[in-house]
PyMOL commands that place a pseudoatom at each C-alpha (Angstrom):
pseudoatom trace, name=CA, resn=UNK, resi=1, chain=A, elem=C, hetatm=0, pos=[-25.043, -79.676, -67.834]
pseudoatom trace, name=CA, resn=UNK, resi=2, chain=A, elem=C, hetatm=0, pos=[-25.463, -83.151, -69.060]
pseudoatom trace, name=CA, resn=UNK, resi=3, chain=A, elem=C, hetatm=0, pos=[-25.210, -85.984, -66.686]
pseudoatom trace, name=CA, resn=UNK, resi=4, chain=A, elem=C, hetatm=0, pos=[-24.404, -89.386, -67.748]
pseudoatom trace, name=CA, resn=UNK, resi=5, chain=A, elem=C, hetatm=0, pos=[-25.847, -92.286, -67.000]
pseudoatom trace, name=CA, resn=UNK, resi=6, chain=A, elem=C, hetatm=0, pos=[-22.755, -94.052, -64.983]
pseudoatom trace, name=CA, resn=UNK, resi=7, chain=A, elem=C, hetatm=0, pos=[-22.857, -90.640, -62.894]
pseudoatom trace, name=CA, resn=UNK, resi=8, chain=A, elem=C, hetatm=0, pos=[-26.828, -90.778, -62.108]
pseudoatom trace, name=CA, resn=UNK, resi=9, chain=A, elem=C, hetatm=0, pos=[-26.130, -94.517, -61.098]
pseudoatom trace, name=CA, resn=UNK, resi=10, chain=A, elem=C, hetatm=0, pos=[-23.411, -93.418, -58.666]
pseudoatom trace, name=CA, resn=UNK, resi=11, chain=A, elem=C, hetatm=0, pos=[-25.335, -90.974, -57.008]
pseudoatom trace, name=CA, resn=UNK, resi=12, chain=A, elem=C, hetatm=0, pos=[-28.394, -92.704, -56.385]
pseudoatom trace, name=CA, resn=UNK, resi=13, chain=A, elem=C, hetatm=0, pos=[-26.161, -95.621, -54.824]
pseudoatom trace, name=CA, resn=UNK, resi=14, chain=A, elem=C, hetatm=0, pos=[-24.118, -92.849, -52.314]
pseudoatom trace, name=CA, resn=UNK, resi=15, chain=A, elem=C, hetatm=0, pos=[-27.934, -91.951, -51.400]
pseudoatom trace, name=CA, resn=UNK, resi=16, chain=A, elem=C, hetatm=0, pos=[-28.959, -95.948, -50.911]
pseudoatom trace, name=CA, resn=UNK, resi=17, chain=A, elem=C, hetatm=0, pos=[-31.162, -96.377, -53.740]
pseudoatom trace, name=CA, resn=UNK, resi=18, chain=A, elem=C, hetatm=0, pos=[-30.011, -99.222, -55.307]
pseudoatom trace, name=CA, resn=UNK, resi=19, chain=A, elem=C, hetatm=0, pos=[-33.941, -100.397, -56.610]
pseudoatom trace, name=CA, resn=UNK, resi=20, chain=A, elem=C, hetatm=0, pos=[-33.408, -97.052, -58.401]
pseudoatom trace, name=CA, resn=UNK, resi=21, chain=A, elem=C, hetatm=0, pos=[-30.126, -97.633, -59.545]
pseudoatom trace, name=CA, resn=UNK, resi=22, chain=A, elem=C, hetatm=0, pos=[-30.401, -101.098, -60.809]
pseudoatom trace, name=CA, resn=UNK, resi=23, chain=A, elem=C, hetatm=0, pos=[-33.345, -99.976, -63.181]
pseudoatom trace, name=CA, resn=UNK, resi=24, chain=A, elem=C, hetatm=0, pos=[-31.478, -97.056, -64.291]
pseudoatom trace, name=CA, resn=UNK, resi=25, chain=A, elem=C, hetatm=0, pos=[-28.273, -99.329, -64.792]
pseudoatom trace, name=CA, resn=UNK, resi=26, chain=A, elem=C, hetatm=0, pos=[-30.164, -102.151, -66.858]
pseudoatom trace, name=CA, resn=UNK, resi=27, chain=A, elem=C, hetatm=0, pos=[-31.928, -99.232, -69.028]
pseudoatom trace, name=CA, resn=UNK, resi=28, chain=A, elem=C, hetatm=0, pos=[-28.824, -98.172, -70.270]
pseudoatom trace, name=CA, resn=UNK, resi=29, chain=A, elem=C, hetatm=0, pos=[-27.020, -101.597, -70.197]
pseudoatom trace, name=CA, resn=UNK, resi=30, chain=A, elem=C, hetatm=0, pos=[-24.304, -100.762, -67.277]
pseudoatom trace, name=CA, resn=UNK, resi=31, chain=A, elem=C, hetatm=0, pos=[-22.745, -103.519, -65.207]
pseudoatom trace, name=CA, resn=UNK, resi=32, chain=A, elem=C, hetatm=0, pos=[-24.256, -103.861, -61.630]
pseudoatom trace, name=CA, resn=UNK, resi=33, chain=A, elem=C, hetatm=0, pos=[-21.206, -105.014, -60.414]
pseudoatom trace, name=CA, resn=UNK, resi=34, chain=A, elem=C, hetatm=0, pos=[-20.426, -101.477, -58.499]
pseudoatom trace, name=CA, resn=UNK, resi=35, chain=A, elem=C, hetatm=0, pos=[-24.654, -101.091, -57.294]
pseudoatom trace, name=CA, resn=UNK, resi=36, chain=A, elem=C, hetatm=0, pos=[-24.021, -104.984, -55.860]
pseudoatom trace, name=CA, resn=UNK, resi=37, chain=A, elem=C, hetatm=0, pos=[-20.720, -103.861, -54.375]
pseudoatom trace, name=CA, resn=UNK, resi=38, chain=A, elem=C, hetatm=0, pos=[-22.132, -100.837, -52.579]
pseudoatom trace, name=CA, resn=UNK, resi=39, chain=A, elem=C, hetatm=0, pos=[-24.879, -103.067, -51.674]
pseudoatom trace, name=CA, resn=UNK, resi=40, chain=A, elem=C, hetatm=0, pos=[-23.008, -105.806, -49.961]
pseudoatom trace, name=CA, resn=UNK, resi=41, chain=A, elem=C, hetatm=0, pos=[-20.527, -103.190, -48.467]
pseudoatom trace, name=CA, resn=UNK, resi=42, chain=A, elem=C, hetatm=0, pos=[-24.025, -101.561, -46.513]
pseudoatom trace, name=CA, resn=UNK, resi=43, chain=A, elem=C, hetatm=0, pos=[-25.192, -104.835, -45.690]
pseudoatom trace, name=CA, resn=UNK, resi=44, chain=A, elem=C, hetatm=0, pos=[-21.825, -105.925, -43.780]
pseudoatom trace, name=CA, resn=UNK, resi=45, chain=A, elem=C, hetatm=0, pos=[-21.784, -102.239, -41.830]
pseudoatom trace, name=CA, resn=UNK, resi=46, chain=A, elem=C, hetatm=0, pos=[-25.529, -103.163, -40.641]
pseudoatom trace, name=CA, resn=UNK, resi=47, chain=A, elem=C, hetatm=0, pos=[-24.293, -106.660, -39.940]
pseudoatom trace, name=CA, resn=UNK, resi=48, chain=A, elem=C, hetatm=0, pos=[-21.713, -105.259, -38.071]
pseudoatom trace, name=CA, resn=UNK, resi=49, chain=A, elem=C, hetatm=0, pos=[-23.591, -102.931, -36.159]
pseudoatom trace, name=CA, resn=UNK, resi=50, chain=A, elem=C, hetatm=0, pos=[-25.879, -105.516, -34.822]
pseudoatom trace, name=CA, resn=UNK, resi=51, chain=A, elem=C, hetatm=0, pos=[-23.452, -108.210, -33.419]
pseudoatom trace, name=CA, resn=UNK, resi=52, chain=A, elem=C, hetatm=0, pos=[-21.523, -105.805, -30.943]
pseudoatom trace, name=CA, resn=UNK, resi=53, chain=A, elem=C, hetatm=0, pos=[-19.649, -103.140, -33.277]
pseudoatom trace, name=CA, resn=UNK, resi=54, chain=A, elem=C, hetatm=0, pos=[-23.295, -101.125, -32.593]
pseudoatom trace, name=CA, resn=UNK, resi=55, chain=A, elem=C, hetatm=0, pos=[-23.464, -97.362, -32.639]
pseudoatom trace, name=CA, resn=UNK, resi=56, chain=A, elem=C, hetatm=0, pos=[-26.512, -97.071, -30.474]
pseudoatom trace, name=CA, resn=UNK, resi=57, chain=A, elem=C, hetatm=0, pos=[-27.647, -94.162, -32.420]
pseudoatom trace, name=CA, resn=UNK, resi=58, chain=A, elem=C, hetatm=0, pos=[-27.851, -95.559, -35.681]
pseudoatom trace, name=CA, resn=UNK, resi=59, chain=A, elem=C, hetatm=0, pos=[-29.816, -98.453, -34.949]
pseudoatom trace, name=CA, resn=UNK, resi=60, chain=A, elem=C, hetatm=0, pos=[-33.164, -96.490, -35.936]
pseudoatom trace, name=CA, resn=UNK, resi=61, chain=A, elem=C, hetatm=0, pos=[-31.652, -94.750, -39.162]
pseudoatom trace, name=CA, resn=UNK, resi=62, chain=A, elem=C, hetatm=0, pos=[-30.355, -98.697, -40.030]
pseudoatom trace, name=CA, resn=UNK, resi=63, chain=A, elem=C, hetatm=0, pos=[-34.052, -100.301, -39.319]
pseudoatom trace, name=CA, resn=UNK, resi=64, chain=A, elem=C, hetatm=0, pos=[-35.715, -97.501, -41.173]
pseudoatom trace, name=CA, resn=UNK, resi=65, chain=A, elem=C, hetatm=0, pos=[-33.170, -97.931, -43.906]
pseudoatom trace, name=CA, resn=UNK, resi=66, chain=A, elem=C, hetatm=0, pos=[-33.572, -101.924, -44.215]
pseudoatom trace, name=CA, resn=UNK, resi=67, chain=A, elem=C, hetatm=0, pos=[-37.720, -101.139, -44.008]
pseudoatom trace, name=CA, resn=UNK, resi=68, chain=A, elem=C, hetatm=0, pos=[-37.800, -98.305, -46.935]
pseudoatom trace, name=CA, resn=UNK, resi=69, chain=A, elem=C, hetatm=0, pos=[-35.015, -100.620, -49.095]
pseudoatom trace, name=CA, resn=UNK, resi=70, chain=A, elem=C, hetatm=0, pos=[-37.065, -103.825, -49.019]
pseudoatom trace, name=CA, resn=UNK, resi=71, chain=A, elem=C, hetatm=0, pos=[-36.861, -105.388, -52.368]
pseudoatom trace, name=CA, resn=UNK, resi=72, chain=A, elem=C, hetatm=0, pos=[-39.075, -107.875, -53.692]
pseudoatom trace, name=CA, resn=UNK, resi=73, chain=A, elem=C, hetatm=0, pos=[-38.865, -106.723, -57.740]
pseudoatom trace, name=CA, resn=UNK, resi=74, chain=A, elem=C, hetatm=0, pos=[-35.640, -108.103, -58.122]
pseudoatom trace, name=CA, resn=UNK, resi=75, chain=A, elem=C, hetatm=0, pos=[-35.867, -111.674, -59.792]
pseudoatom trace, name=CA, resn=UNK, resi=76, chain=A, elem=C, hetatm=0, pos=[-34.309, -114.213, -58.478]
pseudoatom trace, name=CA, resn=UNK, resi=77, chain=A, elem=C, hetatm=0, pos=[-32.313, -116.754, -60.727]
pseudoatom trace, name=CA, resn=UNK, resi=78, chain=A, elem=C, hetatm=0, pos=[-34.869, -119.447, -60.622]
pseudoatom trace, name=CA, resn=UNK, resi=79, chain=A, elem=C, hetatm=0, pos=[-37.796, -116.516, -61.457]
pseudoatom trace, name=CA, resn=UNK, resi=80, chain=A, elem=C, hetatm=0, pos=[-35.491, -115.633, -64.614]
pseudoatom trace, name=CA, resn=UNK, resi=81, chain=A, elem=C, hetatm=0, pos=[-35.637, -119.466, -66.288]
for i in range(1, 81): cmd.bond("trace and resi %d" % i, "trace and resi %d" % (i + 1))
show_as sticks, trace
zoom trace
């Protein structure tokens, strides 16, 4: 069956690939708006799990996550002018 490209772009953000679903989101011309929402919603969880909310056994998974997520291909607005 066919997939389309909104659904590819939602499952690669419910597995944490957002590198892989920004690049498949500007091929096809979708708004990032959901990949940046996603985004900000895992960066608050990790936030919160290192200030006190922790759940000591997600502390590896979260470092391993930040590590294998590390984005540098993204331009910034200043690399864009």
């Amino acid at each position: 069956p066919f997939v389309s490209p909104e659904e590819v772009v939602a499952r690669l953000i419910q597995v944490g690939l957002f590198d892989k679903a920004i690049d498949t989101a500007r091929c096809f011309g979708l708004p990032l708006d959901s990949i940046f929402d996603a985004l900000a919603s895992r960066c608050v969880h990790l936030t919160n799990s290192l200030v006190g909310f922790r759940d000591e056994t997600d502390d590896a998974s979260n470092w391993n996550w930040l590590d294998a997520n590390e984005s540098i291909d993204i331009p910034t607005p200043i690399e864009r002018s």
